[in-house]
N, C-alpha and C positions, 0 to 999 in steps of 0.2 A: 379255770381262770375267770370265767365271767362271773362268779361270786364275788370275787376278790374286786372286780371293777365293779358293781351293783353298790358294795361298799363303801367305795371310795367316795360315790356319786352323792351314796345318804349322807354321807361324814361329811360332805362341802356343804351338803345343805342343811342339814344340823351346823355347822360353824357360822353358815351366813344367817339363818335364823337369829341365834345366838347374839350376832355382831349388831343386827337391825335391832333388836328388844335393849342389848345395851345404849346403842346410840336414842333412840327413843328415848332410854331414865336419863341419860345424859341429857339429852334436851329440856326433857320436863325439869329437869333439879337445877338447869342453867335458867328458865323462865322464872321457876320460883325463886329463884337466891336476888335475881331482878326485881323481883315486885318486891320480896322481903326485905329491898333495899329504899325502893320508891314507896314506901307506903302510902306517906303523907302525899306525895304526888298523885299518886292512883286514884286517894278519898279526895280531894280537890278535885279533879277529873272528873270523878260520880257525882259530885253534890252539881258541880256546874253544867253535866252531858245528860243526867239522867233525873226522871221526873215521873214520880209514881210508876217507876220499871220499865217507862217508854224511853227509848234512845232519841235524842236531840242534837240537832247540830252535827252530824258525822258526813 
């Protein structure tokens, strides 16, 4: 029997694994679909915050 529970233990943590890496791409492809929306906002943003790669104003 304690194989059968050893199992179980990996298999929750292969699924939670799993579940964090999906939530992760989910998150990244919710930030990108945002900036792909804001673009114009974003480059206004940069030309006014940022000056030869130095951050200003934050």
């Amino acid at each position: 029997m304690e194989a059968k529970s050893s199992q179980r233990t990996s298999l929750k943590f292969i699924i939670l694994y799993k579940g964090m890496i999906a939530t992760l791409m989910l998150v990244i492809s919710l930030i990108y679909g945002w900036s792909w929306r804001n673009y114009d906002a974003l480059t206004n943003w940069a030309e006014v915050n940022l000056i030869n790669g130095a951050l200003v104003n934050l």
